[in-house]
C-alpha positions in Angstrom: 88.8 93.5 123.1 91.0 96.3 121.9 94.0 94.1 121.3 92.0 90.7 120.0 90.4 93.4 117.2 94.2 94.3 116.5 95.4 90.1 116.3 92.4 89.3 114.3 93.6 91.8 111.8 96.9 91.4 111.9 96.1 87.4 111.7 93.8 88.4 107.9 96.5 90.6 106.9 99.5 87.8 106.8 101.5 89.1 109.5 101.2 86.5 112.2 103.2 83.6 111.4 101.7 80.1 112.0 98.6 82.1 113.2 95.1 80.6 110.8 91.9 82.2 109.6 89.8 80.1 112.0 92.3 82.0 115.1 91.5 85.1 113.5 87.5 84.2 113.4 87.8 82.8 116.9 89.4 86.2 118.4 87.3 88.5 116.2 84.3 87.0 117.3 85.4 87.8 121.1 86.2 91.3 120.0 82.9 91.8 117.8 80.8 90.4 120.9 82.3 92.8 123.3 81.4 96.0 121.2 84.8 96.7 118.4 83.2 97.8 115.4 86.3 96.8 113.3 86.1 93.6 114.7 82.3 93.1 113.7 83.5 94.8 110.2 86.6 92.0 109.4 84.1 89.4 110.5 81.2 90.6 107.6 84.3 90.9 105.0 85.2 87.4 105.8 81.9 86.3 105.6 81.7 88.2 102.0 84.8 86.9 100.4 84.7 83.4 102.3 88.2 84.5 103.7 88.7 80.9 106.1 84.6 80.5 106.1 82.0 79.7 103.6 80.7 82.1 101.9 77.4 83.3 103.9 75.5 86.1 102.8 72.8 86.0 106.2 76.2 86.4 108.4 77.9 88.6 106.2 74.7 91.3 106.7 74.4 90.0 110.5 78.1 91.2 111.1 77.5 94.4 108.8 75.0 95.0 110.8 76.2 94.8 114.3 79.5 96.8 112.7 76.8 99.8 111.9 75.5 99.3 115.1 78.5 99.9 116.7 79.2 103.2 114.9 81.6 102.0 111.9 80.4 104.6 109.0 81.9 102.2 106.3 79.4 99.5 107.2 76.7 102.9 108.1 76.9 103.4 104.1 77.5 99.9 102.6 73.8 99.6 104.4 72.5 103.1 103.0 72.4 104.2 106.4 74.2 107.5 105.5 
C-alpha cells in the first residue's frame, strides 16, 4: 500500500510518463482501502478539483473523511476536527 500511495502521487504530480489519472485513481483506491491516509487524502483532492473525475462533493467528504479517520491532521482540520 506504501508504494501504490507513492505511484498514485507521483502519477498526480506529472512524473510518470504515459501513466493517466484513472491509473492513479485505480492505485489510490487500493492504497486508500488498505489504511494510507495520503492515499485517502489525494483521492478527496481529486474528488474536489475533478482532477481525472467529476467533480463530486459526497465523495470528496467520503474520502476526507476516511483520510481523518486514518489519522491525516490536514483532512482532521479541513473537517474542524482539531
Amino acid at each position: 500500500p506504501m508504494a501504490q500511495e507513492f505511484y498514485g502521487k507521483a502519477i498526480l504530480d506529472g512524473k510518470v510518463d504515459g501513466a493517466t489519472d484513472a491509473m492513479a485513481l485505480s492505485v489510490l483506491s487500493e492504497a486508500s482501502e488498505a489504511g494510507k491516509a495520503g492515499a485517502s487524502m489525494a483521492l478527496a483532492e481529486m474528488f474536489r478539483d475533478g482532477k481525472g473525475v467529476s467533480v463530486s462533493p459526497s465523495e470528496y467528504l467520503k474520502y476526507l473523511r476516511r483520510a481523518a479517520n486514518q489519522g491525516d491532521e490536514e483532512a482532521k482540520q479541513e473537517l474542524g476536527l482539531e
